[in-house]
C-alpha positions as CSV (number, residue, x, y, z in Angstrom):
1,X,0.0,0.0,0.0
2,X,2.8,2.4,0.9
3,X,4.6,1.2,-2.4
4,X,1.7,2.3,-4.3
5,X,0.8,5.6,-2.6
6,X,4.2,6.6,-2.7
7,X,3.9,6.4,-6.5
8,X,0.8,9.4,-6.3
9,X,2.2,11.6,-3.9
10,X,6.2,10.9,-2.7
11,X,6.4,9.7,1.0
12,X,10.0,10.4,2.3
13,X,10.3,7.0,4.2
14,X,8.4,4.8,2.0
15,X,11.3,3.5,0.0
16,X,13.6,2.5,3.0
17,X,10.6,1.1,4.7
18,X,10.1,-1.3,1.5
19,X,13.7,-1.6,1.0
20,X,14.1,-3.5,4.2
21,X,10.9,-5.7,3.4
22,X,13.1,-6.7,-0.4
23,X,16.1,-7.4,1.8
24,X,13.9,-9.8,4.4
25,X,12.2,-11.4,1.5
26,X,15.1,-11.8,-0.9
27,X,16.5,-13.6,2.1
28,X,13.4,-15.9,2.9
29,X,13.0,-17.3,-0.7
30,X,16.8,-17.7,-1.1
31,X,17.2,-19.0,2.3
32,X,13.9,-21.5,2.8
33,X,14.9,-24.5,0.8
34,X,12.8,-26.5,0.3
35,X,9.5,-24.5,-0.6
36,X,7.1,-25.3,2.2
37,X,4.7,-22.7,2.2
38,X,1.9,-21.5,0.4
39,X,1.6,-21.0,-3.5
40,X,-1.2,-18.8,-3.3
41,X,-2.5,-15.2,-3.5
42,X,-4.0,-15.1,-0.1
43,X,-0.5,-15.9,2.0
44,X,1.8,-17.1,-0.6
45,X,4.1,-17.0,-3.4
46,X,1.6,-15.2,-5.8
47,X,0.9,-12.8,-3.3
48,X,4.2,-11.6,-2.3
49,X,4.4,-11.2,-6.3
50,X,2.1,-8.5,-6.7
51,X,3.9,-6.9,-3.7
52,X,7.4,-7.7,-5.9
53,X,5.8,-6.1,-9.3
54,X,4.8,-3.0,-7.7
55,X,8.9,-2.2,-6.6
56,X,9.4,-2.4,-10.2
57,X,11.2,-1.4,-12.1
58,X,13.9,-1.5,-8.8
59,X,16.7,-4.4,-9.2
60,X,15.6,-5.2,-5.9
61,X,12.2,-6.0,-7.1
62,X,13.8,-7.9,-10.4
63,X,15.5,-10.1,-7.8
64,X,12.4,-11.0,-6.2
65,X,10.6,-11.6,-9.3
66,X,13.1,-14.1,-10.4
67,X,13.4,-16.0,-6.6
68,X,9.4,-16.7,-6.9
69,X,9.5,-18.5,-10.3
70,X,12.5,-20.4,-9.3
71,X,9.9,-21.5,-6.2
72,X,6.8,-21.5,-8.8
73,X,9.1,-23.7,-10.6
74,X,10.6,-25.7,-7.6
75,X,6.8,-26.7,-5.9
76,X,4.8,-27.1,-9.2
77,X,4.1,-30.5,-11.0
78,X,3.4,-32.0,-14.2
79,X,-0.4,-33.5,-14.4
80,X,-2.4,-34.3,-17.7
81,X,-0.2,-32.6,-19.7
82,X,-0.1,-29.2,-18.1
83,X,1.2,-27.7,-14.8
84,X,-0.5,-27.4,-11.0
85,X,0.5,-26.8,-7.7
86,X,-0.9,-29.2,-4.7
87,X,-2.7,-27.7,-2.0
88,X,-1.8,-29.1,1.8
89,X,-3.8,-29.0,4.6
90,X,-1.2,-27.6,7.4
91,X,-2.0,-24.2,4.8
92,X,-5.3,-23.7,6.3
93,X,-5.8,-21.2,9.3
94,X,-7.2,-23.0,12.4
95,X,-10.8,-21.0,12.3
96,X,-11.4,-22.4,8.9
97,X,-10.5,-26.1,9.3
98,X,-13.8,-26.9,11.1
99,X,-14.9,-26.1,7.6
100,X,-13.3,-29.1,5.7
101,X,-15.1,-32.2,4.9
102,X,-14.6,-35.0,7.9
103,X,-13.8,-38.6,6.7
104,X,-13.4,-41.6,9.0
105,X,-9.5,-42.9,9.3
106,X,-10.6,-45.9,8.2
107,X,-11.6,-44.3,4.9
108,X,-9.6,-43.5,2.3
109,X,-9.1,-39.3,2.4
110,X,-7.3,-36.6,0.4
111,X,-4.4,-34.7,2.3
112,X,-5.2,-33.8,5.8
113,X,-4.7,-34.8,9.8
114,X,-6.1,-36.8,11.9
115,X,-8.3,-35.3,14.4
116,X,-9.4,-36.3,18.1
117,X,-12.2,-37.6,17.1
118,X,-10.5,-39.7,14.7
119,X,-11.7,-38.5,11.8
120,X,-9.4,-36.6,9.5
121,X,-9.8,-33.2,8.3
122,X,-9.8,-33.3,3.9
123,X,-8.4,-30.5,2.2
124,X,-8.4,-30.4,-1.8
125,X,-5.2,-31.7,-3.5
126,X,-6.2,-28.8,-5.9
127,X,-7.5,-25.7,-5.8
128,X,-9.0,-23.7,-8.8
129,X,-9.5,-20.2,-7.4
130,X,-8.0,-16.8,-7.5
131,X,-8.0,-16.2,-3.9
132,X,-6.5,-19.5,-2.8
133,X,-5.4,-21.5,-5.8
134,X,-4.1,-21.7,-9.8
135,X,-6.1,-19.0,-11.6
136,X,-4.2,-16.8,-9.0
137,X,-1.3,-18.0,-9.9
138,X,-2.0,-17.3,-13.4
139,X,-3.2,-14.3,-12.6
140,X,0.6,-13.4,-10.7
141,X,2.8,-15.3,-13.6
142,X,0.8,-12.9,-16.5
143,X,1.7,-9.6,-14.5
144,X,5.4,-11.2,-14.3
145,X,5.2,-11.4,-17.8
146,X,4.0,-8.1,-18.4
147,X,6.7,-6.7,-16.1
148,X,9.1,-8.0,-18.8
149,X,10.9,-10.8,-16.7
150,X,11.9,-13.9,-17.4
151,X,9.2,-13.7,-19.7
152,X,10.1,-17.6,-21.3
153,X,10.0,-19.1,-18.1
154,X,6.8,-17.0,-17.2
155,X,4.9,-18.1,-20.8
156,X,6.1,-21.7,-20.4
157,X,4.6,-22.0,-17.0
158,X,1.5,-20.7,-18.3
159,X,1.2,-22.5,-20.6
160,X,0.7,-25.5,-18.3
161,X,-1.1,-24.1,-15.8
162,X,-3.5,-22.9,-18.2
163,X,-4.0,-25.9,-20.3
164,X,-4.6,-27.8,-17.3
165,X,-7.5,-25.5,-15.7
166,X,-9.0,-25.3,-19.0
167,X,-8.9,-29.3,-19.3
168,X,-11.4,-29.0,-15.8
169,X,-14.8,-27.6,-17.1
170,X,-17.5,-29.4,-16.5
171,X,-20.6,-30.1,-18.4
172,X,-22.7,-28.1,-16.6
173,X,-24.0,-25.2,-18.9
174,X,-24.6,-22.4,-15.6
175,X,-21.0,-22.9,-14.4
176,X,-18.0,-24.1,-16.0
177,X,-15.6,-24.9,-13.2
178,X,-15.0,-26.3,-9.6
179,X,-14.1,-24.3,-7.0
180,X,-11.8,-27.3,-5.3
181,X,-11.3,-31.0,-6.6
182,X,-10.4,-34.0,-4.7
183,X,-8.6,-36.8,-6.2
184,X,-11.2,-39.6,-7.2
185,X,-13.9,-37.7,-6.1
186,X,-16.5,-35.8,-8.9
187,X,-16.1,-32.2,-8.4
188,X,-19.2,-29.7,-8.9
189,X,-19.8,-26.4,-9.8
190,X,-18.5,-23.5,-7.5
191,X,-20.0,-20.1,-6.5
192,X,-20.0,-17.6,-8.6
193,X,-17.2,-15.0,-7.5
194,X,-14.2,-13.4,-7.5
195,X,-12.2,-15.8,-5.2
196,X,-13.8,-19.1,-6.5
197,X,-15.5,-19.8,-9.8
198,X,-16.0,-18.7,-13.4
199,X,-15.9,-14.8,-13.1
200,X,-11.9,-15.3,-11.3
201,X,-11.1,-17.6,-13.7
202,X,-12.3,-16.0,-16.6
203,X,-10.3,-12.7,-15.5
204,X,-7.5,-14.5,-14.4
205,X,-7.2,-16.4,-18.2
206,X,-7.7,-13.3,-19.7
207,X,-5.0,-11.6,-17.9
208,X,-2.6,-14.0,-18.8
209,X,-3.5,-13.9,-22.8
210,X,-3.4,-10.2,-22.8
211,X,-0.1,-10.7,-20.7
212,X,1.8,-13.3,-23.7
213,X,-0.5,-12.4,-26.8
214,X,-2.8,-15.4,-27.0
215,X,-5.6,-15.0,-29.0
216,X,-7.3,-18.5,-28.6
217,X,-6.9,-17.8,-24.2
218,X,-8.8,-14.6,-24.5
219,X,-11.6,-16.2,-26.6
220,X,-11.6,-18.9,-23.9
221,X,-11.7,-16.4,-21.1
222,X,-14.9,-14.5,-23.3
223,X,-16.7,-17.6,-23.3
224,X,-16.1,-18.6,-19.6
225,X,-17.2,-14.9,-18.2
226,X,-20.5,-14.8,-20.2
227,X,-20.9,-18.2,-18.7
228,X,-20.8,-16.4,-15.3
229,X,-23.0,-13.8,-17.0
230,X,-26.2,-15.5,-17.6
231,X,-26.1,-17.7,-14.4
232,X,-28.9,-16.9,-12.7
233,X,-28.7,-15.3,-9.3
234,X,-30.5,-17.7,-7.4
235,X,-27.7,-20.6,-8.4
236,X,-24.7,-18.2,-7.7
237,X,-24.1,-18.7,-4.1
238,X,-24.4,-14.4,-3.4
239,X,-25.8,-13.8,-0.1
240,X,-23.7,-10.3,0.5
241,X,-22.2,-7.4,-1.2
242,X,-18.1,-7.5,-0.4
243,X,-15.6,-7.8,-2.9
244,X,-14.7,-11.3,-2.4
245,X,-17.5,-13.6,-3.1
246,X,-20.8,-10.7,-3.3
247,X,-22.6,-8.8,-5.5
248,X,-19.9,-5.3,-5.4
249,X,-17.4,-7.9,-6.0
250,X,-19.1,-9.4,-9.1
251,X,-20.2,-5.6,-10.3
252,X,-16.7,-5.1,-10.6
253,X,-15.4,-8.1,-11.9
254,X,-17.9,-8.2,-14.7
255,X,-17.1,-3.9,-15.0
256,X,-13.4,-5.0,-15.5
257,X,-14.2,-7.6,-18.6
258,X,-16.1,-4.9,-20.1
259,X,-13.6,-2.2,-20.1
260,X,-11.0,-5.0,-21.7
261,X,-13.2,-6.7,-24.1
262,X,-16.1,-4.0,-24.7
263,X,-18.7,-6.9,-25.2
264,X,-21.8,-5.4,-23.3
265,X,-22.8,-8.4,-21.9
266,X,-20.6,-7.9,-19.3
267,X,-21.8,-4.1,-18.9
268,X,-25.4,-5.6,-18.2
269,X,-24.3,-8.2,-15.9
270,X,-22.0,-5.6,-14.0
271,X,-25.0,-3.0,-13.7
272,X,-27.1,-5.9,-12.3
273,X,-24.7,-6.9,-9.9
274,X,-24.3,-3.2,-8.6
275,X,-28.1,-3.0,-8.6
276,X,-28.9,-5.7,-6.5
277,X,-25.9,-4.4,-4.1
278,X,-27.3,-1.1,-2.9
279,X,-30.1,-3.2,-2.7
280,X,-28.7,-5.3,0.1
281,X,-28.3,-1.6,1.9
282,X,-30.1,-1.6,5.5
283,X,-31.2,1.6,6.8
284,X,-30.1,2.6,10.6
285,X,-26.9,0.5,10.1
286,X,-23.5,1.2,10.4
287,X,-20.6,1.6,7.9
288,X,-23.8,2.7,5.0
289,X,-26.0,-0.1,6.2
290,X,-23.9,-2.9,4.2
291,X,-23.8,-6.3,6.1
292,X,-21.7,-9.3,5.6
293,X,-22.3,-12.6,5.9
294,X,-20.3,-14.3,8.7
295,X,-20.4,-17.6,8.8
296,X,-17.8,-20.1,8.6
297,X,-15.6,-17.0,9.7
298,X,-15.9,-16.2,13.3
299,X,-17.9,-16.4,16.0
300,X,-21.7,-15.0,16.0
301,X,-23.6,-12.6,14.9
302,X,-24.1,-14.3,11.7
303,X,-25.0,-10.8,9.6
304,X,-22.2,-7.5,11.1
305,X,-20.8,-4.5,9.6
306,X,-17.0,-4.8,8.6
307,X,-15.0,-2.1,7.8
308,X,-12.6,-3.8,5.6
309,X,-11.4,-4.7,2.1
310,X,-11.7,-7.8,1.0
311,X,-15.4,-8.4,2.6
312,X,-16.2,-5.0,3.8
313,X,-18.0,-1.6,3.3
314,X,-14.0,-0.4,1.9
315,X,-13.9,-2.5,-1.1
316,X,-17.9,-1.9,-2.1
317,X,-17.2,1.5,-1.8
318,X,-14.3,1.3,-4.1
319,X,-16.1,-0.9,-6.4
320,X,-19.2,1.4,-6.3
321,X,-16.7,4.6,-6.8
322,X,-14.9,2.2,-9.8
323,X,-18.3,1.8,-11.7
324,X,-18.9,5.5,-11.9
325,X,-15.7,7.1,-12.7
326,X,-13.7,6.8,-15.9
327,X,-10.3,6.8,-13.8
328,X,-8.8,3.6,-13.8
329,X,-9.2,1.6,-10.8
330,X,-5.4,0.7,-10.0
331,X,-6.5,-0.4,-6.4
332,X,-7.5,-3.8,-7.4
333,X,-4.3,-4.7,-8.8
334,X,-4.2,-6.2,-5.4
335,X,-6.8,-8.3,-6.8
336,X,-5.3,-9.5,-10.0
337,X,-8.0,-7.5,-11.7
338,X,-5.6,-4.7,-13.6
339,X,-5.6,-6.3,-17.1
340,X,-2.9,-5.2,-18.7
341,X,-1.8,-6.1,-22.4
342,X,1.9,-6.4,-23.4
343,X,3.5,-4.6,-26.5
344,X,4.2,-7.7,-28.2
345,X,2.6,-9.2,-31.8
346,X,-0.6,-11.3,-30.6
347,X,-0.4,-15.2,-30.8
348,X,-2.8,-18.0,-31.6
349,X,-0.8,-20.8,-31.5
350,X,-0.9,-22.1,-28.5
351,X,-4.4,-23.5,-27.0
């Protein structure tokens, strides 16, 4: 955040502030050998990416850019044909593992621990979503890319990854993809959102072909978002307006397609999506009377008013602000939302 302010109006100790944070990570990724951590956007390696691409055009920030593909590189594997990277279960925050499906030890499960009760806790060997899985990781590689590094390495890793999450849609005709899979388990449909399901997929594909060039990706990434387009609200999963997995969020996803792809199908689908959030507005509430949904997060009350970002009254707003204002929305580079083209011939070679 400092990184980014820093760039509108100069703050004097912004720069040895981040300078410090290069040195620590340069020394984590060169030091922590084996990988063991998270791949993800959320707490891992495609996170602290975004964080890297910002610094640019900094050699510090070049460093750091080439230390996370060598660890993209290191932790991925070959599956199918294309590329993934394995979710673990010691990944997951205690307050969400009460969540994960529970499977007698006597029963065959995916990944996981074995609990008190002797059951074990499942997590998905693979995760699909922007938030926590591959199409963030596209989503991080494509922005690599742009930033003009190690753009080989960058275009051969997604071309794997990307081949292999396209080789997952399913035949249902409302949603194309699964949020998580398990081995030898069927998947089904996710939600549709910005964390999990078609709309962050569909964004996060067509990052990556405006990224390298690839014509056939972005006609792929077309077809997935006006999948997400017409799927009607009742089978979305949207119970809230926040940026992750609500309406605001899906506003602004679907506002984003439009601006890169000018097909107004997404325009409608993003003014309906804005439309039913100030809907959702409660009068007499705090923080303009938007609620989130809290289950599966903390303790009770299920419905409260958050302040924050990801799932609060900060990111509707600057969603909200985003759909009325012709200044581009940098803020939700954060989000792997900034779709940026390369200067490079376009390609159509490569499915």
């Amino acid at each position: 955040m400092t990184e980014f302010l820093s760039r509108k109006r100069p703050i004097a100790w912004a720069n040895q502030l981040n300078a410090e944070i290069d040195n620590s990570l340069e020394s984590i990724l060169r030091d922590s050998a084996p990988w063991q951590g998270p791949y993800d956007l959320g707490d891992g390696l495609a996170g602290l990416t975004v964080y890297a691409v910002e610094r640019m055009p900094r050699p510090s920030a070049r460093r750091l850019l080439i230390g996370l593909l060598d660890r993209f590189e290191e932790t991925c594997e070959r599956r199918g044909g294309g590329i993934v990277w394995r979710s673990r279960a010691d990944w997951v925050v205690p307050r969400a593992r009460a969540r994960l499906t529970k499977v007698p030890t006597g029963q065959r499960a995916s990944t996981g621990r074995v609990g008190r009760t002797g059951y074990r806790l499942t997590y998905p060997d693979w995760n699909l979503g922007v938030a926590n899985g591959m199409a963030g990781v596209i989503g991080a590689l494509g922005a690599i890319h742009v930033a003009g590094v190690a753009t080989e390495r960058t275009r051969r890793l997604l071309e794997g990854v990307v081949q292999w999450l396209l080789g997952q849609k399913l035949g249902d005709s409302t949603s194309y993809f699964p949020g998580l899979i398990r081995e030898g388990e069927s998947p089904s449909p996710a939600r549709t959102a910005w964390c999990y399901g078609d709309p962050g997929v569909a964004s996060a594909i067509l990052m990556a072909a405006r990224a390298v060039g690839n014509a056939v990706w972005k006609r792929e990434a077309v077809r997935i978002g006006l999948c997400a387009a017409r799927r009607p609200a009742s089978q979305t999963g949207v119970v809230d307006a926040g940026l992750c997995h609500g309406s605001a969020g899906l506003g602004h996803v679907f506002h984003r397609l439009y601006r890169a792809t000018n097909e107004p199908r997404f325009g409608r689908a993003s003014r309906l999506w804005f439309t039913h959030t100030l809907a959702q507005r409660r009068s007499g509430r705090p923080l303009g009377g938007f609620l989130a949904w809290n289950e599966g997060y903390s303790r009770p009350p299920l419905w409260r008013s958050l302040p924050g970002f990801i799932r609060g009254v900060s990111g509707i707003t600057l969603a909200l602000l985003a759909a009325v204002d012709q200044t581009e929305p940098e803020w939700d580079r954060v989000m792997l939302l900034s779709i940026k083209e390369a200067k490079q011939e376009v390609r159509s070679d490569t499915v």
